[in-house]
VOKOL-302158 format. One line per 3 residues: number of its first residue (from 1); for each residue y, z, x of C-alpha. Coordinates in Angstrom, 1 decimal. Example, Ala and Ser with C-alpha at 12.3 -4.5 7.8 and 13.67 -1.06 7.14 Angstrom:
residues 2
1 = -4.5/7.8/12.3 | -1.1/7.1/13.7 $
***
This chain:
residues 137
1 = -32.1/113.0/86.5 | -34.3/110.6/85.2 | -35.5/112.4/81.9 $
4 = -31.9/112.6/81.3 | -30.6/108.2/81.5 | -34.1/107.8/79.6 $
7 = -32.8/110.4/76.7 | -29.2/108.7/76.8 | -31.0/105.5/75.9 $
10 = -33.1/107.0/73.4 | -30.0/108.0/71.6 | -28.5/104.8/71.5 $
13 = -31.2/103.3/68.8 | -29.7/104.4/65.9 | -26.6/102.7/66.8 $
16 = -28.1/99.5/67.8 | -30.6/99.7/64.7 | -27.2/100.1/62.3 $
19 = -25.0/97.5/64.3 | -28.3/94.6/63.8 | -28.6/95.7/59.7 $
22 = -24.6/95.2/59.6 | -25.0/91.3/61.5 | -27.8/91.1/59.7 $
25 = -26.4/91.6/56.4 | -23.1/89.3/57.3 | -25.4/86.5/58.9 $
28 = -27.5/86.5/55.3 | -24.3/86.4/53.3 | -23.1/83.8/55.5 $
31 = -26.2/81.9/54.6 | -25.7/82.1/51.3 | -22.4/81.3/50.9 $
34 = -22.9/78.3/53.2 | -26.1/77.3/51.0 | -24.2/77.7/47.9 $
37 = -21.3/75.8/48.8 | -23.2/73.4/50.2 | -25.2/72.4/46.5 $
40 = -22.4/73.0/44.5 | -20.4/69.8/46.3 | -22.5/67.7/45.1 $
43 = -22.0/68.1/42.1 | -25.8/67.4/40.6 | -25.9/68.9/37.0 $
46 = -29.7/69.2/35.5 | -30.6/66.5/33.2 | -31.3/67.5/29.1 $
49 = -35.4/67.4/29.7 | -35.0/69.8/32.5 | -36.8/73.6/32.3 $
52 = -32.8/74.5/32.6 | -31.0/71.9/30.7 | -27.2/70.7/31.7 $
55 = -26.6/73.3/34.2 | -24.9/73.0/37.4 | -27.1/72.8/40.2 $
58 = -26.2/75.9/42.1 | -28.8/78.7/42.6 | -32.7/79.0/43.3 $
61 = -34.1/78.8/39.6 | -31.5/75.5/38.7 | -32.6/73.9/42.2 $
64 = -36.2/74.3/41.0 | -35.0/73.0/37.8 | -33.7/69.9/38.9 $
67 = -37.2/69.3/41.9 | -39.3/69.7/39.0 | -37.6/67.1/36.8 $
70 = -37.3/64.8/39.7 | -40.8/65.1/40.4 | -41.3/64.7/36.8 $
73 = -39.5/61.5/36.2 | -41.2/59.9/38.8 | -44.5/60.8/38.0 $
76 = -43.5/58.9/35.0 | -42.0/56.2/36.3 | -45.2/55.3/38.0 $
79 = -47.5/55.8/35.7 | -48.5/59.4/36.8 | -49.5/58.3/40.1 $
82 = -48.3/59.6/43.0 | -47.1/58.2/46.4 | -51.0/58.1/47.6 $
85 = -52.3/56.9/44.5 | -50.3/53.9/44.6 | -51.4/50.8/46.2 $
88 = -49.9/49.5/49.3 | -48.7/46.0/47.7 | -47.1/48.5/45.1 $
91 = -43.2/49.1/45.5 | -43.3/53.2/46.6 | -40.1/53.1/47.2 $
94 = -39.5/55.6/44.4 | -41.5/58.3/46.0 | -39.7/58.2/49.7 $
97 = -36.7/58.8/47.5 | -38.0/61.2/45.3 | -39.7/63.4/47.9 $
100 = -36.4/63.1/50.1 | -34.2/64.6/47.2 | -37.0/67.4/46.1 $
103 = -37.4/68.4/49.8 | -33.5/68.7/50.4 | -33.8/70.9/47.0 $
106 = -36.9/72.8/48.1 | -34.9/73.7/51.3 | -32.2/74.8/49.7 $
109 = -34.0/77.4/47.8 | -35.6/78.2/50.6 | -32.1/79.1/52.4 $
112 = -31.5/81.4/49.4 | -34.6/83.3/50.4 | -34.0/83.4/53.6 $
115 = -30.7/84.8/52.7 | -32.2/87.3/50.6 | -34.4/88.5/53.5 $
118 = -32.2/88.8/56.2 | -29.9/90.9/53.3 | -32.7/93.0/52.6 $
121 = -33.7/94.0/56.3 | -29.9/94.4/57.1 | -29.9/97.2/54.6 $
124 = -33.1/98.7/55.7 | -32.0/98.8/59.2 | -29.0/100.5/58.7 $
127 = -30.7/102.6/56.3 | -33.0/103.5/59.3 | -30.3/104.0/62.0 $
130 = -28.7/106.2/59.7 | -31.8/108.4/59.5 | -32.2/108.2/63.2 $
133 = -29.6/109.5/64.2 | -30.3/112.3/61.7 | -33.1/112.8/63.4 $
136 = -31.7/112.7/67.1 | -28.8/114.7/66.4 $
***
């Protein structure tokens, strides 16, 4: 009797495996779209001296873009120095601002590639189900 429950479950995998690669997938196009929609409300449009000039920000390369330019205007702004290089009677004010809009920027992308990920095992695990139960049957 026992062999026979433990075989039962055995069979089950595949269907599990597939069912997580389907949420999977859904939950990383959910992230995606949510990411997406999420930039493009704001509006933010890459300046002319950016690596992707006058382009909505919207996607991983244009919210690199736009960090990097940030990043870049600031480091002008003070002279090249940074946030630790400055001195404390200095106004850093720029910096905490700076940093605040790169890292929301920096996290978006890194939503993206979350995204991407949980997209890419989704498929692989249904993939795998489907060879499982292949195999099983």
């Amino acid at each position: 009797m026992k062999r026979k429950k433990s075989n039962d479950l055995f069979r089950l995998i595949p269907y599990i495996t597939f069912i997580m690669g389907v949420g999977m997938i859904i939950g990383g196009l959910w992230g995606a779209i949510f990411t997406y929609s999420n930039v493009v409300r704001e509006n933010i449009n890459t300046p002319d001296d950016a690596t992707i000039p006058n382009a909505l920000v919207s996607g991983p390369l244009t919210l690199k873009s736009q960090a990097d330019v940030i990043r870049h205007h600031t480091l002008e702004t003070t002279e090249n120095r940074t946030y630790a290089e400055m001195s404390r009677d200095e106004d850093r004010s720029i910096w905490i601002i700076a940093t605040t809009l790169m890292t929301a920027l920096n996290l978006a992308i890194l939503a993206y590639a979350i995204s991407a990920l949980s997209i890419s095992l989704g498929i692989f695990l249904i993939l795998s189900g489907l060879v499982f139960r292949k195999v099983l049957s």
